[in-house]
C-alpha positions as CSV (number, residue, x, y, z in Angstrom):
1,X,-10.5,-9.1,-18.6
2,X,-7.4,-7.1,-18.2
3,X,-6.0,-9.3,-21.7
4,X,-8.8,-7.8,-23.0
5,X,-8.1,-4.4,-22.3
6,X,-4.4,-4.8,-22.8
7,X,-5.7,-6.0,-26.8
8,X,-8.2,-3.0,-26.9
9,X,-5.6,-0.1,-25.9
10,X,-3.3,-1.9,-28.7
11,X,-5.3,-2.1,-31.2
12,X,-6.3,1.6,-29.7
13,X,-3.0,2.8,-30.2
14,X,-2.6,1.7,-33.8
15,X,-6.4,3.5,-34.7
16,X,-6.9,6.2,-32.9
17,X,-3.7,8.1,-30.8
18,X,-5.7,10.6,-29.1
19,X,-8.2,8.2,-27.5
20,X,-5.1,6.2,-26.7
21,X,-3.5,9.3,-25.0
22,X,-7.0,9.8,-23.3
23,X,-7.4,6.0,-22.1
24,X,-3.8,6.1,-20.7
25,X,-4.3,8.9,-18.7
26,X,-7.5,8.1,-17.1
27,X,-6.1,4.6,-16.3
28,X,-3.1,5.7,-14.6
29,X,-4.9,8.4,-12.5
30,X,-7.7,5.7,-11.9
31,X,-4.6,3.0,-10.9
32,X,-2.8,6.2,-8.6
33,X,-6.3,7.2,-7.1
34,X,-6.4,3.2,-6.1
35,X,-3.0,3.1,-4.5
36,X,-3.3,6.4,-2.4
37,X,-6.8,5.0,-1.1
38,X,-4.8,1.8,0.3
39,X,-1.8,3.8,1.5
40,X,-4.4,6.1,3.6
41,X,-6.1,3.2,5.0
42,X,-3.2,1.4,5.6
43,X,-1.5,4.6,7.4
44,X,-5.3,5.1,9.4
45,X,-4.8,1.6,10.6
46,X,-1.2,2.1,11.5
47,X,-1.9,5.4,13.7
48,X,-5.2,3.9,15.1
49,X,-2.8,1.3,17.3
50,X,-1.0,4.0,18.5
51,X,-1.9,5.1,22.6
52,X,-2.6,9.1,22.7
53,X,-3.6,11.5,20.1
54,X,-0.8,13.3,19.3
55,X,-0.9,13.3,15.5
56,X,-4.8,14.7,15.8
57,X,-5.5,18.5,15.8
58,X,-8.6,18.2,17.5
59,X,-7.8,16.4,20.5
60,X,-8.6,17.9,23.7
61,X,-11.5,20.4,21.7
């Protein structure tokens, strides 16, 4: 699948550069959206094996 797409956006590119433009920039804020998700659950898990509740602003309310 992602030869596919890697053909597609090429042959894209040689078409049609706006929809290029357009398909690039969704893919890398779709591919940045997907790495912050991961790095928030992976910081979430991090903090969760930590004793206390410092880091929380509504402990203790």
């Amino acid at each position: 699948m992602l030869a596919w797409f890697i053909d597609w956006t090429t042959q894209l590119n040689q078409t049609n550069h706006l929809a290029f433009a357009v398909v690039t920039v969704v893919t890398m804020a779709s591919i940045g959206v997907c790495i912050a998700m991961v790095a928030e659950l992976v910081l979430k898990r991090l903090s969760a094996g930590k004793s206390g509740a410092a880091g929380d602003p509504h402990a203790g309310h």
